[in-house]
C-alpha positions in Angstrom: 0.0 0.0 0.0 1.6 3.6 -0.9 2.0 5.7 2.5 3.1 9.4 2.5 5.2 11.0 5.0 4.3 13.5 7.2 6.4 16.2 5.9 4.5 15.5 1.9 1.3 15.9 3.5 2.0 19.2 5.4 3.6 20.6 2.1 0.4 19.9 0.1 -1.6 21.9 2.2 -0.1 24.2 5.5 3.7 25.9 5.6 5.3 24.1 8.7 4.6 27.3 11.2 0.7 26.8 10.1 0.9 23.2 11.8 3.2 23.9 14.8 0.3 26.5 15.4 -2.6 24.9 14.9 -1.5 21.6 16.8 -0.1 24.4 19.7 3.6 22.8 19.5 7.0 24.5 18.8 8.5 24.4 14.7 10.8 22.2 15.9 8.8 19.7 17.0 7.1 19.6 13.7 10.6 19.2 12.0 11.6 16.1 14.2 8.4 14.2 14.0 8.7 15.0 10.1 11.9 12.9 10.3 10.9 10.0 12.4 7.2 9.7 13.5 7.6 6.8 15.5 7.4 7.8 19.0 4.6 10.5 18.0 2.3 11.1 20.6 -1.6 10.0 19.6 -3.0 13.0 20.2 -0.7 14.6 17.8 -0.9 12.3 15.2 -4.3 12.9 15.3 -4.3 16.6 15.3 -2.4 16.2 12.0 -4.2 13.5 10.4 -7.6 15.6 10.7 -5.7 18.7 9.6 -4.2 17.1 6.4 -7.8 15.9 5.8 -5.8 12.4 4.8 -7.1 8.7 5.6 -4.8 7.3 7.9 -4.1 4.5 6.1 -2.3 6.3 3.7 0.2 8.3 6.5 3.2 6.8 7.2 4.4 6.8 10.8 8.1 5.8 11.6 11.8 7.3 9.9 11.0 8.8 7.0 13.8 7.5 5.1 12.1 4.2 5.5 8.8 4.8 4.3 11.0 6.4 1.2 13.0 3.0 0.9 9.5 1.2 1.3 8.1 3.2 -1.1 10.5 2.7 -4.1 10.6 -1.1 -3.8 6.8 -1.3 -4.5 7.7 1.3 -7.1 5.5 3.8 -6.3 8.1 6.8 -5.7 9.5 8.7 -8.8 11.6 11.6 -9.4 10.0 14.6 -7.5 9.4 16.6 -10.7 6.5 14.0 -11.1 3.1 13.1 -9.7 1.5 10.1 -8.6 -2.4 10.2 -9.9 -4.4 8.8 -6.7 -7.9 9.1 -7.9 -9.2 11.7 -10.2 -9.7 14.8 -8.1 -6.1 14.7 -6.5 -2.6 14.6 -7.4 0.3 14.0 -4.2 3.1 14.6 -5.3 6.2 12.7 -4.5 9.0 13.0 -1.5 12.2 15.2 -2.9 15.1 13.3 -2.2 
């Protein structure tokens, strides 16, 4: 199943000082759980999940870099200049690395 990090779905919709606001926790904090998402607190992780307005099937929670690795084995990540079609109203585009 393809799974997006964190940091692509903030940068869809809300500029990083946007969430750290709205979920009443420092930049920072954003940043690092961006990275690895593992030890997130729930309450959190749903703060975010409700503010991306994403299932949460489709959020990936651990280190980023693995959900990247994961990601290009099944073949599902691509050069960041392109976009993965999910269903016909929305585009995601992929992680930058």
């Amino acid at each position: 199943m393809f799974e997006i990090t964190l940091r692509t779905a903030r940068e869809l919709c809300k500029s990083i000082e946007e969430v750290a606001l709205h979920c009443d926790v420092n930049v920072n904090s954003i940043k690092a759980f961006e990275n690895d998402s593992s030890l997130i607190p729930r309450e959190l992780s749903e703060k975010l999940r409700n503010l991306y307005s994403i299932d949460p099937n489709c959020l990936y929670f651990g280190k980023e870099i693995d959900c990247i690795e994961r990601n290009k084995k099944i073949g599902l990540l691509t050069f960041c200049s392109q976009k993965l079609k999910i269903d016909a109203s929305e585009t995601i585009r992929c992680y930058r690395y």
